[in-house]
C-alpha positions in Angstrom: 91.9 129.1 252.7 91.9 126.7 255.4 92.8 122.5 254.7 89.1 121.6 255.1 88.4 123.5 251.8 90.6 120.9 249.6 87.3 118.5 250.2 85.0 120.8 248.3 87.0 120.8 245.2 85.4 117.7 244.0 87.3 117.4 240.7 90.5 116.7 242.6 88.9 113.8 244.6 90.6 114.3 247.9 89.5 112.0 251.0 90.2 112.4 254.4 92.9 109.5 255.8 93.2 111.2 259.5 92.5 114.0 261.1 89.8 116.2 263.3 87.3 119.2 262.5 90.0 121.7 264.5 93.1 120.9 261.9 90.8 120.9 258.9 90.1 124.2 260.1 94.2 125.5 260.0 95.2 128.5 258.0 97.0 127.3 254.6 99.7 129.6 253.0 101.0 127.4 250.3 101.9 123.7 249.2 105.1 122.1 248.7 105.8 118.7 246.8 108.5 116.6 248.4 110.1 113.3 248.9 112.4 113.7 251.2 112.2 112.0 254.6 112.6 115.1 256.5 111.6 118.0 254.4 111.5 120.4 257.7 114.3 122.3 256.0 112.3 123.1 253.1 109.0 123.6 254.7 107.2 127.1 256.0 104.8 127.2 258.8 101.3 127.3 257.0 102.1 124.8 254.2 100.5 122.0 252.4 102.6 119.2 251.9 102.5 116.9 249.1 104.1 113.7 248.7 104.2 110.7 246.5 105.3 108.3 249.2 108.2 107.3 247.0 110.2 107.7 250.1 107.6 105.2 251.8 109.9 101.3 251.3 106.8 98.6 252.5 109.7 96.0 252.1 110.4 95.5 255.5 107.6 93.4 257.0 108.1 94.3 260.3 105.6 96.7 261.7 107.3 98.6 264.0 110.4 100.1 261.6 107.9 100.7 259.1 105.6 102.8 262.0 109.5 104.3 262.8 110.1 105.5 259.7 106.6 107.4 259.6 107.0 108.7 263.0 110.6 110.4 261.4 108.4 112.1 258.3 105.3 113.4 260.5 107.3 115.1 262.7 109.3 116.8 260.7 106.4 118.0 259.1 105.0 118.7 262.9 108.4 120.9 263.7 107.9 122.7 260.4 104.6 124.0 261.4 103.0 122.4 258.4 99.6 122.9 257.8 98.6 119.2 256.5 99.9 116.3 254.4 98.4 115.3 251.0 99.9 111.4 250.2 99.2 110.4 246.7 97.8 107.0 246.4 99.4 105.9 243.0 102.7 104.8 244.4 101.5 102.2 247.2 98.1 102.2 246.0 96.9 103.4 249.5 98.0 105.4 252.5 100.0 103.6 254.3 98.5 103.1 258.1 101.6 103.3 259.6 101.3 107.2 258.5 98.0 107.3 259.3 99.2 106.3 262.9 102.0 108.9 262.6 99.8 111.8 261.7 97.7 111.1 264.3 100.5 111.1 267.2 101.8 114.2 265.7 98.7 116.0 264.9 99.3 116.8 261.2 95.9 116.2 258.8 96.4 113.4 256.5 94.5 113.8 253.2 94.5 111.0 250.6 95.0 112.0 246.8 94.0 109.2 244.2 96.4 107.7 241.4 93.9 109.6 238.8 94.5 113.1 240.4 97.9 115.1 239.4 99.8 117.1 242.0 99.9 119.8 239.1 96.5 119.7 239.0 96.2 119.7 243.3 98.9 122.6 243.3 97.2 124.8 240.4 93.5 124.5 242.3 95.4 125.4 246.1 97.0 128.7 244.4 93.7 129.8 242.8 92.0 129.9 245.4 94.8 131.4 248.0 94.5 134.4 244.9 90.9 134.6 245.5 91.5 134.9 249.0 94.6 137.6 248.5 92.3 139.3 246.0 89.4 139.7 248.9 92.0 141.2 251.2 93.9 143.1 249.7 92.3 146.7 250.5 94.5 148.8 252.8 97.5 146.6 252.4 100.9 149.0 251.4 102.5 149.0 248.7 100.2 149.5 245.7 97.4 151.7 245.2 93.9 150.0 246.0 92.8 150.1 242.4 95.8 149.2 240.4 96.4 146.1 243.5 92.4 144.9 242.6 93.3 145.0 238.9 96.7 142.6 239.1 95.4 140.5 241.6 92.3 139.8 239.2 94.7 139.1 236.3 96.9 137.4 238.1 93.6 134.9 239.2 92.3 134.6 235.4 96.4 133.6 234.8 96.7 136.7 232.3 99.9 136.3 230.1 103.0 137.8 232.6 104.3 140.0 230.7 100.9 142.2 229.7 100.9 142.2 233.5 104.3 143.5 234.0 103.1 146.2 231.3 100.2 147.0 232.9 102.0 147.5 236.5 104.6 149.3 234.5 101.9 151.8 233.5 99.8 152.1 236.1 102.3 152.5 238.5 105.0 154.4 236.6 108.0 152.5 237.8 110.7 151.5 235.3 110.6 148.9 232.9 111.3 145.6 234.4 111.9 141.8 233.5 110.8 138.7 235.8 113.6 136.2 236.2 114.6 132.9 237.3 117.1 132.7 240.1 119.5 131.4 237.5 118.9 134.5 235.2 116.2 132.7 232.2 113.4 135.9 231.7 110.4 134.7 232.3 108.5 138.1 231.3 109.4 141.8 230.5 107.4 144.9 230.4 109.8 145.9 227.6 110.5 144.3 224.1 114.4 144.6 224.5 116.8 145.2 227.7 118.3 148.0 228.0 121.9 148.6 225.8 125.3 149.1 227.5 126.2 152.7 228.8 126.5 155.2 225.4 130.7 155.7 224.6 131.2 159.2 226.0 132.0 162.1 223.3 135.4 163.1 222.0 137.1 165.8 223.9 139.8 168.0 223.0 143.3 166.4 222.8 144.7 168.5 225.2 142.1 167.8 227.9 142.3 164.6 229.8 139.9 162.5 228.5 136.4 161.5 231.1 137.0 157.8 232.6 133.2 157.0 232.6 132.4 154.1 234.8 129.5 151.7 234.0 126.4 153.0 236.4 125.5 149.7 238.8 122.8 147.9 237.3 120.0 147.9 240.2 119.1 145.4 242.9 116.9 142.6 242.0 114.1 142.2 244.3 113.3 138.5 245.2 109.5 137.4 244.1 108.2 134.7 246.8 110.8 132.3 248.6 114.2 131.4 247.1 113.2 127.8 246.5 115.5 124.6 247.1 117.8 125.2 244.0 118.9 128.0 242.2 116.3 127.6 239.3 113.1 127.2 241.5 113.5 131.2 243.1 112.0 134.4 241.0 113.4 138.3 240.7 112.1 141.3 239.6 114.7 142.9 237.9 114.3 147.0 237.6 115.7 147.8 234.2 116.6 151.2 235.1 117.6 152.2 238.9 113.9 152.8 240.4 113.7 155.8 242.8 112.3 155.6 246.3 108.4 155.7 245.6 109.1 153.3 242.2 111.2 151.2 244.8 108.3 150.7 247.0 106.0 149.7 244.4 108.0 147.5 242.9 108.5 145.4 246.2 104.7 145.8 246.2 104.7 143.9 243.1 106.9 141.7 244.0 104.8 140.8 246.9 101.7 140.2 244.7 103.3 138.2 242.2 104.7 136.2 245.2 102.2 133.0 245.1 102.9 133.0 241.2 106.2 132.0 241.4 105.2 129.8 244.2 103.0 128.2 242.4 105.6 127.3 240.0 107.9 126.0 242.8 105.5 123.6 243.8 104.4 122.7 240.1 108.2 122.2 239.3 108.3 119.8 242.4 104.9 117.8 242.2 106.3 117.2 238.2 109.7 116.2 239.8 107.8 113.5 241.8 105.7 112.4 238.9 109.2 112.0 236.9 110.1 110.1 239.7 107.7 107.8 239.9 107.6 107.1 236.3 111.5 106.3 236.6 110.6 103.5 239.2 107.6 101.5 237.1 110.1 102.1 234.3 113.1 100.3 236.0 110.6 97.4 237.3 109.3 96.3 233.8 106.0 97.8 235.6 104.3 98.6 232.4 101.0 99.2 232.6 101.7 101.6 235.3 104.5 103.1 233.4 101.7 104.1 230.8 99.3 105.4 233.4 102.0 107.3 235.0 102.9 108.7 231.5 99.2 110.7 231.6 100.2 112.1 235.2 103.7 113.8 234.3 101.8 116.4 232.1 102.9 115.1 229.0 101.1 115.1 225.8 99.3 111.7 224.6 100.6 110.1 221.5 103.1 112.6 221.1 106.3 111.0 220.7 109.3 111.2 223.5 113.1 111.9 223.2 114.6 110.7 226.4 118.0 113.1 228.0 120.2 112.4 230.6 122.0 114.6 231.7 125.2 115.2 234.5 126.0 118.1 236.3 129.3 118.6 238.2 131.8 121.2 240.0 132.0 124.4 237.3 127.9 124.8 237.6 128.0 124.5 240.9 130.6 126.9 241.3 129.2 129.4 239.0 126.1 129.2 240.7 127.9 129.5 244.2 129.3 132.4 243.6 125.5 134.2 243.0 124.6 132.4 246.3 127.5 134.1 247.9 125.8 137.4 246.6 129.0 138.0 243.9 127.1 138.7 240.9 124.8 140.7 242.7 125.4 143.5 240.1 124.9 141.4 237.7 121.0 141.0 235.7 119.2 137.9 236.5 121.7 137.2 239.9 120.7 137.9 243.8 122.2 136.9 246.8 120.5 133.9 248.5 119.0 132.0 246.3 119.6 129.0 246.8 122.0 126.2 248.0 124.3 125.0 245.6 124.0 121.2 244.7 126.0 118.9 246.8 126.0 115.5 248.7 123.1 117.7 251.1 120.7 117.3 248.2 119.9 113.5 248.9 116.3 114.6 246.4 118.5 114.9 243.7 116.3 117.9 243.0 119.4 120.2 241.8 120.0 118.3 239.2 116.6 117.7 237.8 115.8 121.5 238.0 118.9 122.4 236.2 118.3 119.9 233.4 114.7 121.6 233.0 116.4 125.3 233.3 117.9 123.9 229.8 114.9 122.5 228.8 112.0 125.2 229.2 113.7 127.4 226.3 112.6 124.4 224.1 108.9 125.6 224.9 108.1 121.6 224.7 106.6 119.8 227.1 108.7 117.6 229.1 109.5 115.8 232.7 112.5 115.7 234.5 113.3 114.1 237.5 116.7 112.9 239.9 118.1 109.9 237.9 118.9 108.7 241.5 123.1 109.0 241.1 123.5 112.4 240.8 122.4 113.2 237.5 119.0 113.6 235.9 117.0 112.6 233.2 114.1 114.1 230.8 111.6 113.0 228.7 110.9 115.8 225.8 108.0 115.9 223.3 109.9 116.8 220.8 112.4 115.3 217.7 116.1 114.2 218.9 117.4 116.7 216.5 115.7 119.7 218.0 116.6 118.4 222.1 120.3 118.4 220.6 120.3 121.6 219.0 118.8 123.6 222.5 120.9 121.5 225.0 124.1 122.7 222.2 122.8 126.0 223.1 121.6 125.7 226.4 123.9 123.7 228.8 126.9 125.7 228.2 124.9 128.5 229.4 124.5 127.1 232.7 128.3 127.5 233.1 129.1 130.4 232.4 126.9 132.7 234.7 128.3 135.6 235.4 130.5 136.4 237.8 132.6 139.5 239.0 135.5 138.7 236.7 133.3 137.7 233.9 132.2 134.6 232.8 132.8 131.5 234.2 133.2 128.6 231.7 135.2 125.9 232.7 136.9 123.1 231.4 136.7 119.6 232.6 134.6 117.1 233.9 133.0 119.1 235.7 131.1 120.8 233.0 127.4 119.9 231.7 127.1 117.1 230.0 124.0 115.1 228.5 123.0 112.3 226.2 120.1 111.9 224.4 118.4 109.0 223.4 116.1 108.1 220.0 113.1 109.9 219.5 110.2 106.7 220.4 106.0 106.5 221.0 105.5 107.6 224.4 105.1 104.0 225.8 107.1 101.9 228.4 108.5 99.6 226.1 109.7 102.0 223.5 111.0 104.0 226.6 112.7 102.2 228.6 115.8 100.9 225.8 115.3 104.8 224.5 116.7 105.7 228.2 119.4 103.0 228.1 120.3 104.4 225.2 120.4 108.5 226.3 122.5 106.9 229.3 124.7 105.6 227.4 125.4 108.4 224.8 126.1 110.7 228.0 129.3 108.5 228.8 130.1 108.6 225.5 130.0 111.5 224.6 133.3 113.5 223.4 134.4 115.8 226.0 132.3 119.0 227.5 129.6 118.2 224.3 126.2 116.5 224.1 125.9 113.2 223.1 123.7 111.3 220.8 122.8 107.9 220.4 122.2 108.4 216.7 125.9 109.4 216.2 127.0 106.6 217.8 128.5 104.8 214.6 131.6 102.8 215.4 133.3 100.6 217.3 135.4 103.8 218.6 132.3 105.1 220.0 130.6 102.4 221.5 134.2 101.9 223.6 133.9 105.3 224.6 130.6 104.5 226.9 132.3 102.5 229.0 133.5 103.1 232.1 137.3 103.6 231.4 138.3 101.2 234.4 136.6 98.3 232.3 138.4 99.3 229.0 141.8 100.3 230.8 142.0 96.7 232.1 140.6 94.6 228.5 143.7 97.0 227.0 146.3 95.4 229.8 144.5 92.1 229.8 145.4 91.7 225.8 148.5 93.9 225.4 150.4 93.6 228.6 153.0 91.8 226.7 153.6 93.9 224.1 153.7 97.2 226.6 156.3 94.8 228.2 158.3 94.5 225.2 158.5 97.9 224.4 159.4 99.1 227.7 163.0 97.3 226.8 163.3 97.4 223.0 164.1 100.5 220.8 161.2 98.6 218.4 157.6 99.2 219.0 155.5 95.9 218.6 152.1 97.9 219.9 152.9 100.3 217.1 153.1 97.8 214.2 149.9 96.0 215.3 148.1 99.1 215.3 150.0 99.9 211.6 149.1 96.4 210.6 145.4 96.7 211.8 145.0 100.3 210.5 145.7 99.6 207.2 143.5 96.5 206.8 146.1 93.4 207.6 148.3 94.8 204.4 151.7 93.5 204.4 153.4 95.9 202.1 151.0 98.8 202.7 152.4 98.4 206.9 155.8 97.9 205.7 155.1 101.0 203.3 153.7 102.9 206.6 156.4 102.2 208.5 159.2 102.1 206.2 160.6 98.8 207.0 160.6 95.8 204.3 157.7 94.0 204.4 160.1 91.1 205.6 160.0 93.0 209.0 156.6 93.6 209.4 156.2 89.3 209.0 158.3 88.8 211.8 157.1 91.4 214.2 153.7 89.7 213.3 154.3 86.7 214.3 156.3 87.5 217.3 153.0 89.7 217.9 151.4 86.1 218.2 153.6 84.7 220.1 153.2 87.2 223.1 150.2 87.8 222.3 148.4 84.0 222.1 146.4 85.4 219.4 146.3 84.6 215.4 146.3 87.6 212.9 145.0 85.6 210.1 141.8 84.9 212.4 138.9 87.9 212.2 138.1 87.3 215.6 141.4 87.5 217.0 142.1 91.0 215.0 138.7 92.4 216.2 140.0 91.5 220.3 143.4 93.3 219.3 141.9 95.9 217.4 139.1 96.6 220.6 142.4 96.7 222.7 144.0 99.6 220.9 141.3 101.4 221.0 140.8 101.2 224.8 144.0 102.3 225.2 145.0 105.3 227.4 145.1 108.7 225.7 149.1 108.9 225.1 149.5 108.4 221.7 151.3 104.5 220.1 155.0 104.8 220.1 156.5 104.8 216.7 159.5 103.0 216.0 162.6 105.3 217.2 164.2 105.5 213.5 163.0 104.3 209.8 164.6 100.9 209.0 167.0 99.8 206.0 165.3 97.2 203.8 166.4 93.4 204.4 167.8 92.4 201.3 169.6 89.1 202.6 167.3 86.4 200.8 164.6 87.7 202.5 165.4 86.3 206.2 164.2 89.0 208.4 166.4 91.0 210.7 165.1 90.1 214.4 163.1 93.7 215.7 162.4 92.4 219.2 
């Protein structure tokens, strides 16, 4: 395939913005989708590059940083030996000519792709025809045998189901059973209805003989289908069941080889969604929508269907569990290889890790849905499906993402570090419904209890609305109102924060607070009103109760100090004893 063919595919709509009959004519091994100002890192010599010019910011009048900032993308696409760029239209509306310019210095073919035309769609047509191309080359190629190669690579074309694939390799080429993976371990496809058990317990042996220490055979190597991908979730293996010998071995990384612009096909799928979430983020945040709406019927998303929105926060123990199969640790483990990806970090500007690891959680679902880099390190989702059935997966399916295995077992971690996500109310797939619904998932993400998933629905009280916000806001509305009283009871044996709380608790009861804290009821009168009197604030006012009440709540986790020892009643005419 060579760039020129892209504008014969006539469905897709593609136009030339730049370029001469000599690069139209370059060899094309693949595409990518990115939006990174200098993807070079991510590129390989031969590729397609598609972007949706979100990096591309028109603010700046000036023609000359704008021109700057295009020079910076072309030639990193230049130094990557790319084969051509593909700019979608529907950001900016139009190629920039500032790229246009840039392309041309560098010598990269600039193609246009309209606001109607997917990158899905762009990235499904590139791979079918680079499989007719394999398919028409493949004789005398190593590997696999000429007949059983034609037969895949024709399946493989009509996108037969993977795993009556992996069955018919599996008997055609007698190798053992075997399962296509995920970097991160989720089976995409197995030649097998069940993986194999754990090693059988060995037989009893006479008492008096020593008894056989069997030790667990080493599960074997997985073999790494197409390129590793930017995050752990984007790479493929092909994971032997059985340990294959040196002929199955062969064939296997034959196989692996074939299937290789399958699973790059779904690397660059994963991305050109990624950008499309992306995009629909942005005319979401700028009240853009009409856009909003026609971006909806770009992400791949069902019309009319409604929409659960997640968000979603990843932090140290996924990353570490997932470091350690970079670092080639669980490499004896199923579903782990060495060198699959980087783990997520401040070099992932994209954002990409995140969004690919709150879709590794989401793809069990079998829904359709978009995620995409909520731009602070996190990620968000939109799922066709109820908010009910989004909490029950991500219950199942987050924890899973920390606690990969690892040479000492698994690794879940406590903290803040662990997976976290919100999810908003279930709304018609529309920009207004959305946007509020995505507030919303936000929001249930910071409030959520610790290490679980949030909802918005379960979001019910005053206790839980506190616990959304940031805890520097609440810690200081606590010491705003209750400095005083902290004060006090820094120096007094008698606990003034104690008995508002008491007081508040059980509904502004004199006796019931006296009851509770076994003091007459006397007491609790004047440690009310010398409340007041530090505080400024009236407890016969429902307003002034509420500020108190919101106070306590937002206090820091160590628990109210009780008074240090129960009190006799007063019984002097009923002139309280002074507390404070």
């Amino acid at each position: 395939m060579i760039v020129g063919d892209l504008l014969a595919l006539d469905e897709l709509h593609i136009e030339v913005a730049w370029a001469t009959p000599d690069l139209l004519g370059r060899e094309v091994t693949g595409v990518t989708s990115t939006d990174l100002q200098d993807p070079a890192r991510y590129l390989r010599p031969g590729e397609i590059v598609l972007t949706g010019l979100v990096w591309w910011r028109p603010e700046d009048t000036r023609p000359a940083p704008r021109l700057a900032t295009a020079l910076r993308f072309a030639n990193a696409l230049r130094s990557a030996e790319a084969a051509a760029l593909l700019a979608g239209e529907g950001t900016h509306g139009t190629v920039p000519p500032e790229l246009a310019e840039a392309c041309r210095r560098h010598g990269v073919p600039l193609l246009s792709v309209p606001s109607g035309t997917s990158f899905r769609a762009v990235t499904d047509r590139i791979y079918l025809r680079l499989w007719g191309d394999l398919q028409a080359g493949a004789e005398g190629r190593a590997g696999l045998p000429a007949g059983v190669r034609r037969t895949l690579t024709s399946m493989l074309g009509a996108d037969a189901p993977l795993d009556g694939m992996l069955r018919r390799a599996v008997a055609d080429l007698g190798v053992p059973d075997c399962s296509l993976l995920t970097g991160a371990g989720r089976v995409l496809a197995s030649s097998a209805d069940a993986r194999p058990g754990p090693p059988r317990t060995p037989p009893t042996v006479p008492a008096q003989l020593p008894a056989p220490t069997l030790l667990p055979a080493p599960a074997p190597a997985p073999i790494q289908v197409g390129p590793p991908g930017t995050t752990p979730f984007d790479g493929w293996l092909l994971q032997p069941h059985t340990q294959p010998g040196p002929a199955a071995a062969t064939m296997l990384h034959g196989l692996a080889e074939l299937l290789a612009p399958l699973a790059e096909r779904a690397r660059a799928t994963a991305a050109a969604q990624r950008q499309a979430g992306t995009r629909l983020l942005e005319l979401l945040a700028a009240g853009a929508d009409p856009e909003a709406d026609h971006a909806l019927s770009l992400a791949g998303l069902p019309p009319r269907l409604p929409l659960t929105p997640v968000a979603a926060r990843f932090g140290s123990a996924v990353g570490s569990a997932v470091r350690s199969v970079v670092a080639g640790t669980a490499a004896t483990v199923p579903g782990t290889a060495p060198g699959t990806a980087t783990p997520p970090g401040p070099a992932d500007p994209s954002g990409a890790w995140a969004a690919a690891a709150l879709a590794e959680a989401l793809h069990p679902t079998a829904a359709p849905f978009v995620a995409a880099p909520d731009g602070h390190g996190g990620a968000v989702a939109l799922v066709a499906l109820p908010e009910a059935a989004v909490a029950a997966a991500l219950d199942l399916t987050l924890p899973q993402l920390d606690e990969r295995p690892g040479p000492a077992g698994p690794r879940a971690q406590a903290g803040p570090g662990r997976p976290a996500a919100g999810i908003g109310p279930t709304v018609p797939p529309t920009a207004a419904d959305l946007r509020p619904a995505l507030v919303q998932a936000r929001y249930a993400l910071d409030a959520r209890p610790p290490g679980g998933v949030g909802r918005w629905a379960s979001t019910a009280s005053l206790a839980d609305l506190l616990r959304g916000i940031p805890p520097e806001v609440t810690a200081a509305f606590h010491q705003r109102l209750l400095a005083p009283l902290v004060d006090h009871d820094r120096h007094n044996t008698v606990s003034l924060v104690a008995t508002l709380d008491a007081f508040l608790r059980h509904n502004a009861s004199w006796s019931r607070t006296a009851e509770a804290l076994h003091v007459h009821v006397n007491t609790v009168h004047y440690r009310v009103k010398r409340i007041e009197e530090l505080t400024g604030r009236s407890l016969l006012r429902l307003d002034d109760r509420l500020d108190l009440r919101t106070a306590l709540l937002c206090a820091p986790a160590a628990p109210l100090r009780a008074p240090a020892a129960p009190e006799a009643p007063i019984v002097a005419k009923g002139r309280a004893r002074r507390a404070g």
